[in-house]
N, C-alpha and C positions, 0 to 999 in steps of 0.2 A: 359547837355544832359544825361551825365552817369547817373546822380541821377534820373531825372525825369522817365528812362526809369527803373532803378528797383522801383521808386516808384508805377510805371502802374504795373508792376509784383506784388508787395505786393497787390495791390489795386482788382488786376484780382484774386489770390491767397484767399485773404479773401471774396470776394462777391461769389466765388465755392463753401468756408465754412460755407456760413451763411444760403445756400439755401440747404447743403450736408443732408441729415435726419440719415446719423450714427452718425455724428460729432454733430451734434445739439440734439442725444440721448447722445449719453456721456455726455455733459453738462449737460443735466437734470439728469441723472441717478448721474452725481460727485456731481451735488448741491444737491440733494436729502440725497446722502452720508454722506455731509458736514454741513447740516440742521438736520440732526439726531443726529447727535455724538454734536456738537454745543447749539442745541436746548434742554436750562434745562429742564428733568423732573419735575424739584420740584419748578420751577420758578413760580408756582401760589399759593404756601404754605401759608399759614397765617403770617402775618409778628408780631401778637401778641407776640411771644416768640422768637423775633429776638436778647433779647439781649442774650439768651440763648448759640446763636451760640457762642457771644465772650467768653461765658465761656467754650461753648466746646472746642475754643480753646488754651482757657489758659488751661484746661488741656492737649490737646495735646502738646504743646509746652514743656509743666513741667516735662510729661513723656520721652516727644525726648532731651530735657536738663538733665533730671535724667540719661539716657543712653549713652548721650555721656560725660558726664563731668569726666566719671572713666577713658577716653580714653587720655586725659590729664590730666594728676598728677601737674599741677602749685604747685606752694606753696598752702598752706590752706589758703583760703580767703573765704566771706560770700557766692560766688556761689558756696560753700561744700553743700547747703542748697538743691540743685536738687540733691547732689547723692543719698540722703535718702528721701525726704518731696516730691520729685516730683512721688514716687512712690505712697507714700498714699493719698495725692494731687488729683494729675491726673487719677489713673487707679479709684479708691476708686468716685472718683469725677464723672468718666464716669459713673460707675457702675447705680446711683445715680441719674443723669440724665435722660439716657436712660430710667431707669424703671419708671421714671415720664412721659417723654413724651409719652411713649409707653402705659401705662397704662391711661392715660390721654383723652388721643383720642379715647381708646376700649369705655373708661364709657362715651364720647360724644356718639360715634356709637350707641351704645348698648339705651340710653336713649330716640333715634328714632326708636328703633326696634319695632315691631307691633305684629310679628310670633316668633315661634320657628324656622322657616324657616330661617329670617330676622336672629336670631343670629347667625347659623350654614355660614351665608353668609358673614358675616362681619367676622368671625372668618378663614374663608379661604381666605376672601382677605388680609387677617390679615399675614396670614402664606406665601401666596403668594410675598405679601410684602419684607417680611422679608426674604424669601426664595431665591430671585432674587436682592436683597438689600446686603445681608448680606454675606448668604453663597455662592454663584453663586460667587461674588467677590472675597470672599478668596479662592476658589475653580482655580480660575488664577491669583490668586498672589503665592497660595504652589506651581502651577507647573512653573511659572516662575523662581521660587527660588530652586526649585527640579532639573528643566534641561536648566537652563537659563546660562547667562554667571559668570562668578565668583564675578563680582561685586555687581547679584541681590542676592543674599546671604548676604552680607552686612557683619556684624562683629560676627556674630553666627554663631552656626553650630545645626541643624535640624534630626529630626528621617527621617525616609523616606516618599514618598511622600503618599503612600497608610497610616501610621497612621496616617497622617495630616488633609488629608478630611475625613478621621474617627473620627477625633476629638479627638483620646487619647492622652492620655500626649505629652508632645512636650518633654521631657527627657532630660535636658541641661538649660544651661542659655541660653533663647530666651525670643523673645516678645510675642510669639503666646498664652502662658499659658491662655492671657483673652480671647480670641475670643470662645472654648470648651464653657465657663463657661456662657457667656453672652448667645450663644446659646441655651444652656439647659434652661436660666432663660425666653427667651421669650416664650418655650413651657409651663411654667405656667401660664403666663401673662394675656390668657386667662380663666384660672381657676381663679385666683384672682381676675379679673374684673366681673366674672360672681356673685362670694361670692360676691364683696360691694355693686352691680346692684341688687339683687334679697334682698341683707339685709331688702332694702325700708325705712321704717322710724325707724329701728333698728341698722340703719350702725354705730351708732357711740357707740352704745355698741360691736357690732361686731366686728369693728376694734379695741377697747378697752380687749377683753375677747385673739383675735386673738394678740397683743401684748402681753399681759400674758401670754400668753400660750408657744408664741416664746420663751422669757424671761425664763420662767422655763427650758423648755427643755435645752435651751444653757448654761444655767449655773450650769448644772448639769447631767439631764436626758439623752442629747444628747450628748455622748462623742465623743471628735476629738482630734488629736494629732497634733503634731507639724508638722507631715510628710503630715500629709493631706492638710496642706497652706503650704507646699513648693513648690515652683512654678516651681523647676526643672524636681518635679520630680510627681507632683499632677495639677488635673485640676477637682477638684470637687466642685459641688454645696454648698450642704450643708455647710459647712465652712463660705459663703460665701453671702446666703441666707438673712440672716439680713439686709446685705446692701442693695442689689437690694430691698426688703421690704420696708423699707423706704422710696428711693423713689416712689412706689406703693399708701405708707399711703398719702405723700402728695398729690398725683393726686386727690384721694381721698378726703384728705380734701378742695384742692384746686376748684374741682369740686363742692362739696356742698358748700364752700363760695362762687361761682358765681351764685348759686342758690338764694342764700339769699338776700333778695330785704325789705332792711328796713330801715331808716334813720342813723345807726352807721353806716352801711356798707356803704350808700351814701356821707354820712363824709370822712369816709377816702380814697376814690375814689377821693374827690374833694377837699379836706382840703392840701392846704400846708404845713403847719404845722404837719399834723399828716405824711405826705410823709417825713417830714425834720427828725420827731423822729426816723421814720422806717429807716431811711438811716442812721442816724448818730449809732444807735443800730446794722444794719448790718454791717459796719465799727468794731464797737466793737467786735461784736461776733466774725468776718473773723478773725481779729487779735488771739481772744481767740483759738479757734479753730484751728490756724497754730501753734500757740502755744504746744497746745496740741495732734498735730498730729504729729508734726515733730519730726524724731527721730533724725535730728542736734538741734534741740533746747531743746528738754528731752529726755534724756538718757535712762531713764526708759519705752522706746516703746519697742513692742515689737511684731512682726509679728504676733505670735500666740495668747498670751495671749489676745492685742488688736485687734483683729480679725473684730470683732462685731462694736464696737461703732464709728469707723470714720465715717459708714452710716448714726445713728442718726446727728450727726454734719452738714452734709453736706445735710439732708434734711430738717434740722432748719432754716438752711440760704439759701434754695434753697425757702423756702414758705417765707420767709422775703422777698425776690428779688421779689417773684412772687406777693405779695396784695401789697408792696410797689411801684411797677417796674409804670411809667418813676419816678424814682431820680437818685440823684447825685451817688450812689452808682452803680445800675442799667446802669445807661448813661458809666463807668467805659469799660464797655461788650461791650452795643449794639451803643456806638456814636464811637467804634475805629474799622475803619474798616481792619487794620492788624488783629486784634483778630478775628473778622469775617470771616474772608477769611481760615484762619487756621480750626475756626469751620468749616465751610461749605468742607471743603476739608480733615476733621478730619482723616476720614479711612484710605486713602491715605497716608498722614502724617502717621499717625500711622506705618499703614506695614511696609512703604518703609524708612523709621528713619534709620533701622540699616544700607539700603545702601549709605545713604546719611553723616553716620561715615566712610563706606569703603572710600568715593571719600575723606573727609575730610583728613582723615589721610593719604592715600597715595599721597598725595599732597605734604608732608612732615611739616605740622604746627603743630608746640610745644606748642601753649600755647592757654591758651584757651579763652582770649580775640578776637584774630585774626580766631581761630577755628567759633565760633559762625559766625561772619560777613560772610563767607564762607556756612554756616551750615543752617542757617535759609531760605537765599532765595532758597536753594536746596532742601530743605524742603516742601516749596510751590509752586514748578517747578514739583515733582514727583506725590504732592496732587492733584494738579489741572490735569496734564497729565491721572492719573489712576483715574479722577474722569470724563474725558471727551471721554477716550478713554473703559475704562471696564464701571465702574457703573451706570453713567447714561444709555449708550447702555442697560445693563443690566435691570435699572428701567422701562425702554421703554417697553420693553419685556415683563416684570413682567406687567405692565399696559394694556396693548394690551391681554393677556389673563383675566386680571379684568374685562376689558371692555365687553368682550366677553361673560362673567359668568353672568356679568351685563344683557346684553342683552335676553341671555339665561333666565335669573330669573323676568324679564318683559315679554318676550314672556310667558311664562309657569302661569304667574300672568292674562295676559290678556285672555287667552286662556281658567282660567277656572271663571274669569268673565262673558265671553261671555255665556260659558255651561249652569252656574246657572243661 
């Protein structure tokens, strides 16, 4: 009888709540909440350049390994190879990336553009993008880290919080040095896309004449010193230019070879054999190229001096991946979904790395076998948190005023349709 008679109370209790209309707005108003923050922005993306991600996030990984492995001194063993390789690797690697996809998608847009109107419009949804993607995000991770608790500071120490969203130097051993330097390069993005879109059927002297020209200047005409790629104390373009370029040219070339509609190109679209050469060549090259980047395997690297050419490297084998991609090499990326997960959650990772040394280390672990196992899933706990709770909200945002510019630039279309 006891039971039955709070069971009637629960039962009388919840049939109040289900007819209450404040109680049944907060539900809608929580799911609504919980449908925003939840529901991917980007969940309708092209999954063409899906293996992309695993590589974005093997270099995120390379670089959160390159910065924590100084925090553990073990004896020297071959994971000495992150404290140096993961730096030109990973940050060199993003660099590289980013100005391919990003320039990649301008020269799609731009190749359905019709008006001057049409490009001035994809170039603001462009900045919009980017604007609420990029900067909007580290604009709440400096002030988390400026007035947050001591742990989001992580294992650095920071200028203050006004030069940070200013963007000048970060002044110290931090992570922040790329983020300045990437943002400066997507405000060219659209000048360089505009130069290969208008070249027309001279692009490939243009990018030819436009590579000579780099090439002189940097190896002579453009002078830069050793202080302007120090990263404690420098966060300039210029330096740095080359790289991001590179990945540019490939979009570029990569662009005009899906132009090109001719029985070679049909070939190796379809030919096994010519996908088995490309993969076992990008194998080789990856090797040659770690080879030759890593300053644990040659000595003779050298911040300054090699400034320039890990971006050629890394946009060699970025266009191998791309006219070879599904192989065996390519499947490496996009068949592991730990690497994917890291990519897709890269920014996050990124920032939040150095807080994810503070919990490491004052845990009290020595070594950096037992470090790691701790390290990595904390890693993709703070990725995915500040990709669900800041960036995406943030993309949302950013789309929702697209949409609206969108609608704007149909109305205004329609309207003088009607007139004429």
């Amino acid at each position: 009888m006891k039971y039955e008679f709070y069971f009637q109370k629960f039962k009388s209790y919840g049939q109040r709540l289900i007819t209450n209309t404040y109680f049944l707005n907060c539900l809608k108003i929580s799911k609504n909440i919980i449908e925003f923050y939840l529901d991917d922005s980007q969940k309708s993306t092209s999954s063409r350049f899906d293996f992309l991600d695993g590589y974005r996030g093997l270099c995120a990984i390379t670089v959160a390994l390159h910065h924590m492995m100084s925090f553990f001194p073990d004896i020297k063993c071959e994971n000495d190879v992150f404290i140096t390789a993961g730096f030109f690797i990973g940050v060199f690697g993003f660099f590289v990336l980013s100005s391919f996809l990003l320039t990649y998608k301008m020269l799609k847009d731009f190749s359905k553009a019709a008006t001057y109107s049409d490009f001035i419009l994809i170039i603001l949804k462009y900045s919009i993008r980017r604007l609420f993607r990029i900067y909007f995000s580290y604009v709440v991770y400096v002030t988390l880290i400026s007035f947050g608790p001591k742990f989001a500071k992580g294992v650095y120490t920071y200028p203050p919080w006004s030069s940070l969203i200013l963007l000048k130097p970060t002044l110290g051993p931090n992570h922040l040095w790329t983020i300045p330097i990437e943002i400066k390069f997507y405000f060219l993005i659209p000048f360089i896309s505009l130069f290969f879109h208008f070249s027309k059927k001279y692009w490939s002297i243009s990018m030819l004449v436009s590579i000579a020209v780099l090439y002189k200047l940097y190896q002579g005409l453009l002078l830069y010193t050793p202080a302007d790629v120090n990263v404690q104390i420098s966060n300039k373009l210029y330096p740095r230019f080359p790289i991001f370029y590179a990945g540019s040219i490939v979009a570029l070339l990569y662009f005009k070879y899906e132009s090109l509609n001719n029985e070679y190109i049909s070939y190796l679209n379809k030919s096994k054999l010519a996908k088995m050469i490309i993969a076992l060549f990008s194998f080789y090259y990856a090797a040659y190229a770690a080879l030759r980047i890593s300053p644990y395997l040659r000595a003779g690297m050298d911040l300054y001096g090699d400034s320039i050419h890990p971006g050629v490297k890394f946009a060699n084998l970025l266009f191998l991946m791309l006219i070879g991609a599904p192989n065996c090499f390519t499947k490496i990326f996009g068949s592991n979904y730990a690497l994917e997960m890291y990519g897709k959650y890269s920014f996050g990772v990124y920032l939040w790395h150095p807080s994810c040394i503070y919990i490491v280390v004052n845990l009290g672990i020595k070594t950096r076998g037992l470090g790691v196992w701790y390290y990595l899933p904390l890693l993709i706990t703070f990725g995915v948190l500040f990709y669900y709770l800041i960036e995406n909200p943030l993309m949302k945002l950013g789309n929702v005023l697209i949409s609206k510019i969108d609608n704007y630039h149909k109305n205004k279309n329609s309207h003088i349709l009607i007139s004429n």
